[in-house]
C-alpha positions in Angstrom: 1.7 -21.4 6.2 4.0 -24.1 5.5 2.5 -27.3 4.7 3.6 -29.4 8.2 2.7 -26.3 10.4 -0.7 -26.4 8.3 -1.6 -30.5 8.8 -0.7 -30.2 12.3 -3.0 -27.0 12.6 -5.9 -28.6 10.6 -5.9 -32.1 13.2 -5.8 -29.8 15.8 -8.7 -28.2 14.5 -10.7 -31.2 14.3 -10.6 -31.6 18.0 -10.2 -28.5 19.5 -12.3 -27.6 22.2 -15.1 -25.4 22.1 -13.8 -22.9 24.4 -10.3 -22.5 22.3 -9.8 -20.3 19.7 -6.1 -20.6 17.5 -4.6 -17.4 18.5 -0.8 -15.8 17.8 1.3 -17.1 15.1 -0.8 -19.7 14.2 -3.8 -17.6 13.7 -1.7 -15.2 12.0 -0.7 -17.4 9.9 -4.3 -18.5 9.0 -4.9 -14.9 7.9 -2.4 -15.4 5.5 -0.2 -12.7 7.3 3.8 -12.6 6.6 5.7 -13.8 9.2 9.8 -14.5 9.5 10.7 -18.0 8.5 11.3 -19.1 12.1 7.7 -18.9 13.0 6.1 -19.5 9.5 8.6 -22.9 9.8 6.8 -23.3 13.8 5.2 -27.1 13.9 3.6 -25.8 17.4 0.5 -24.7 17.7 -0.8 -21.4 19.5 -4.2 -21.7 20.8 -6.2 -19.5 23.6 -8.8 -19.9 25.8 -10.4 -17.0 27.7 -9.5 -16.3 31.6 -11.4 -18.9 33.7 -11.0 -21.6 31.4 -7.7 -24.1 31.4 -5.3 -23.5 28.8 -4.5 -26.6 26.6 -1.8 -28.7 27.1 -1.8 -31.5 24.7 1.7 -32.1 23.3 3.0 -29.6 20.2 0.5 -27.1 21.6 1.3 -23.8 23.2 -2.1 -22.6 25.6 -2.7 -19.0 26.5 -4.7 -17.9 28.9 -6.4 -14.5 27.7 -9.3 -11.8 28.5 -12.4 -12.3 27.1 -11.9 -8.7 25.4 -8.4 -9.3 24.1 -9.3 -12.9 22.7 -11.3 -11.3 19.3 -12.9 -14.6 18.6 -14.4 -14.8 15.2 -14.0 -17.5 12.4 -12.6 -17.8 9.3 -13.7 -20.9 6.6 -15.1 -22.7 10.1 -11.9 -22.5 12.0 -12.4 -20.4 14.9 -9.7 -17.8 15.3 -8.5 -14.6 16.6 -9.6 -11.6 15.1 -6.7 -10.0 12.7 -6.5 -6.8 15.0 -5.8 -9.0 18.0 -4.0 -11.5 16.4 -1.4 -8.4 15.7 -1.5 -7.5 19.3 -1.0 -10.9 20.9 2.3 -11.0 18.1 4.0 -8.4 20.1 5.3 -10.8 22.6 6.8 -12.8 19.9 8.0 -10.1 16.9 10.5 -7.3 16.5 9.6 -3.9 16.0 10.2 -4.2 12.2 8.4 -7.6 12.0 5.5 -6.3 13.8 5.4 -2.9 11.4 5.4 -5.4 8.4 2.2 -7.0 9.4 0.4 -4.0 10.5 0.9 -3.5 7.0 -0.1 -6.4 5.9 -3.7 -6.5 8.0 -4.2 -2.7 6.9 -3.5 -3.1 3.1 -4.6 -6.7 2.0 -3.9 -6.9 -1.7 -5.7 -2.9 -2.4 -3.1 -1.6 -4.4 -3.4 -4.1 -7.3 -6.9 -4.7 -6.5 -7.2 -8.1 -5.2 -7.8 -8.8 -1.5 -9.1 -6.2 0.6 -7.6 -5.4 3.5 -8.2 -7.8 7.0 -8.4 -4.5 9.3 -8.5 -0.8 9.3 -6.0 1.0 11.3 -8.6 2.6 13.1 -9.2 -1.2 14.0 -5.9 -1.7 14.8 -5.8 1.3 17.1 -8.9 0.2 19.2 -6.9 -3.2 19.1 -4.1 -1.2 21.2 -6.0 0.3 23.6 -7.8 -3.2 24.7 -4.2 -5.0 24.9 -3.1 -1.9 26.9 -0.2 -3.5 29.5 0.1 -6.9 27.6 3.7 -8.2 26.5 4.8 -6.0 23.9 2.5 -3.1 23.9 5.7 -0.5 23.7 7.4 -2.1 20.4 3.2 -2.3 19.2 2.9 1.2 19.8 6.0 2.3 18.4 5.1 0.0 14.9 1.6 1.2 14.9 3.4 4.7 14.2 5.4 3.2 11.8 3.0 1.1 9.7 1.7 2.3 6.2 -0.9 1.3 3.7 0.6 0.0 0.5 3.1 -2.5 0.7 2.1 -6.1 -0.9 5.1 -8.2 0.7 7.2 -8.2 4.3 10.2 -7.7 2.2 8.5 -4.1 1.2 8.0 -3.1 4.8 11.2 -3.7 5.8 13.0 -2.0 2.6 11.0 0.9 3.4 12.2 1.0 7.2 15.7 0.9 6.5 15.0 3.8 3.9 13.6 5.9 6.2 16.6 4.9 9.0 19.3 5.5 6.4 18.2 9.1 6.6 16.4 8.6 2.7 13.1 10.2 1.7 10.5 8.1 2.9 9.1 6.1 -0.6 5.1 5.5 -1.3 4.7 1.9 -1.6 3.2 0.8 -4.5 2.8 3.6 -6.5 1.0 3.8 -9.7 2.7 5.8 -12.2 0.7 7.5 -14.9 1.2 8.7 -18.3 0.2 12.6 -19.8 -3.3 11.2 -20.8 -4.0 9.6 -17.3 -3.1 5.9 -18.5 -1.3 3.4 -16.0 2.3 3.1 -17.1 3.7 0.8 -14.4 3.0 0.5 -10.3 6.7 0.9 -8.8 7.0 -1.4 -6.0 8.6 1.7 -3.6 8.4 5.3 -5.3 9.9 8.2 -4.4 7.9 10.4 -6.6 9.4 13.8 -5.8 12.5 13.0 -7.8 11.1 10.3 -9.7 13.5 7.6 -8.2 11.8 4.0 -7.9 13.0 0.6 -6.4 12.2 -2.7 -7.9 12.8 -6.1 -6.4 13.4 -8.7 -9.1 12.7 -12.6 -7.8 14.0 -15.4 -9.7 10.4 -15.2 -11.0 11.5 -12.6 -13.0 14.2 -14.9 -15.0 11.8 -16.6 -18.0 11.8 -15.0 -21.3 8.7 -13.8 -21.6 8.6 -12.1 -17.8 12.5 -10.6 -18.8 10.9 -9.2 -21.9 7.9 -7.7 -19.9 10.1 -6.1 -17.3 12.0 -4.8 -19.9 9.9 -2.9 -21.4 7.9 -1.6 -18.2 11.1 -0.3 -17.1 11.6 1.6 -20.3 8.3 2.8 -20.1 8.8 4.5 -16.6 12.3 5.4 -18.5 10.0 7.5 -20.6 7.9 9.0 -18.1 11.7 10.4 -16.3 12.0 7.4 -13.8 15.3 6.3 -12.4 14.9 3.0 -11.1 17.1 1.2 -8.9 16.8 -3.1 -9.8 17.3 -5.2 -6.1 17.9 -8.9 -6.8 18.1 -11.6 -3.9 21.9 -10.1 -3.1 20.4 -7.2 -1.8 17.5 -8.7 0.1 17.4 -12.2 1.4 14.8 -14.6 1.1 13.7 -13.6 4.8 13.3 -9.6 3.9 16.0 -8.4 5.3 18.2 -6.1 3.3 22.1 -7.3 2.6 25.2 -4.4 3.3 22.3 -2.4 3.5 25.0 0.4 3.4 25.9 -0.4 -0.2 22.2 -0.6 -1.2 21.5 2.8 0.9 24.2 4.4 -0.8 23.0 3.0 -4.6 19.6 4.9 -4.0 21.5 8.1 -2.4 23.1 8.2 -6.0 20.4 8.6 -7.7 18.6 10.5 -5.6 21.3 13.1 -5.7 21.7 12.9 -9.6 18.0 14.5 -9.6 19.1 16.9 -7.5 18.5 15.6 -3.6 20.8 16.7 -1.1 20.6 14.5 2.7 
């Protein structure tokens, strides 16, 4: 959450009704959930009340109105919120198909595959989520990303790499896959692996850019070098800051290349 959208949240909190709850992007972003940089950037915020009660309407505040069953009130560090299941629901009224796949994988991963945080919800969670939100705003494009959504990526930009993968006609890659040695040791986890012809894609950030980090990755990617990887390096000109892949054609066609070389045929 950007730091304006997160004072403004926080005074809110301090005076928010008892009956409201902070609901939609704004709760979403309270999970810590990835969102696009128009709503992550939002200074409103998103708060709910459930039906039979007056939604809020104090300046820089957006009130819903929803069912008691839909609202998923629950608390997180004493702000009172909406549950990370229906937080995703409520987000189909405001989120693109991709955008809403990218958070489903967000709430059903959590930070598992490196083992730091555990995941917010279960998709069995997010399923029963579905069937209470049946008819609200968005339920199709939910639907449709509940099918799509996968356990394993660690960032949006992941989610939406993999999607337009899968949409280039490309073998659909395992997020987050850890690579092992002969003797069972971890050589590397590649960001998005497709491990039937050993081809892997690797994001490098500017992060990557200090000696020591260049020295690291160096040597991780000779190690998967080793093990019979080809890996194919995206940088910031392939995928902007706000996850969305650049001539995705040109990048498409980089990983057909060396998909092919091991012997893949579309």
């Amino acid at each position: 959450m950007a730091d304006g959208a997160r004072a403004r949240t926080m005074a809110y909190a301090e005076r928010m009704p008892g009956r409201q709850v902070f609901s939609h992007s704004t709760a979403a972003l309270l999970w810590g959930v990835p969102l696009p940089p128009r709503l992550e950037e939002d200074l409103r915020v998103h708060v709910a009340v459930p039906a039979g009660s007056t939604r809020s309407l104090a300046a820089g505040v957006v009130g819903h109105v929803i069912h008691p069953d839909r609202l998923g009130a629950t608390t997180l560090a004493g702000i009172r919120l909406s549950a990370p299941s229906d937080t995703w629901c409520q987000l189909g009224s405001m989120l693109d198909l991709d955008d809403l796949v990218a958070v489903a994988d967000h709430l059903i991963t959590g930070g598992e595959p490196v083992g730091r945080d555990p995941a917010l919800c279960s998709r069995g969670e997010l399923a029963a989520a579905l069937r209470r939100h049946d008819g609200c705003r968005g339920i199709t494009r939910l639907r449709d990303a509940f099918e799509l959504a996968q356990w394993g990526p660690l960032s949006r930009r992941e989610s939406l790499l993999r999607l337009q993968l899968v949409r280039g006609g490309l073998p659909e890659p395992v997020p987050n896959l850890r690579v092992l040695d002969a003797a069972g040791r971890l050589v590397a986890i590649v960001d998005l692996a497709i491990p039937a012809w050993r081809v892997g894609i690797e994001y490098q950030s500017d992060l990557h850019r200090s000696p020591a980090q260049f020295r690291a990755d160096v040597r991780r990617l000779e190690r998967l070098a080793d093990q019979g990887w080809l890996i194919v390096q995206a940088t910031s000109d392939d995928v902007g800051a706000d996850g969305r892949v650049r001539d995705s054609a040109a990048f498409l066609d980089r990983v057909a290349a060396r998909l092919r070389s091991r012997g893949w045929s579309p």
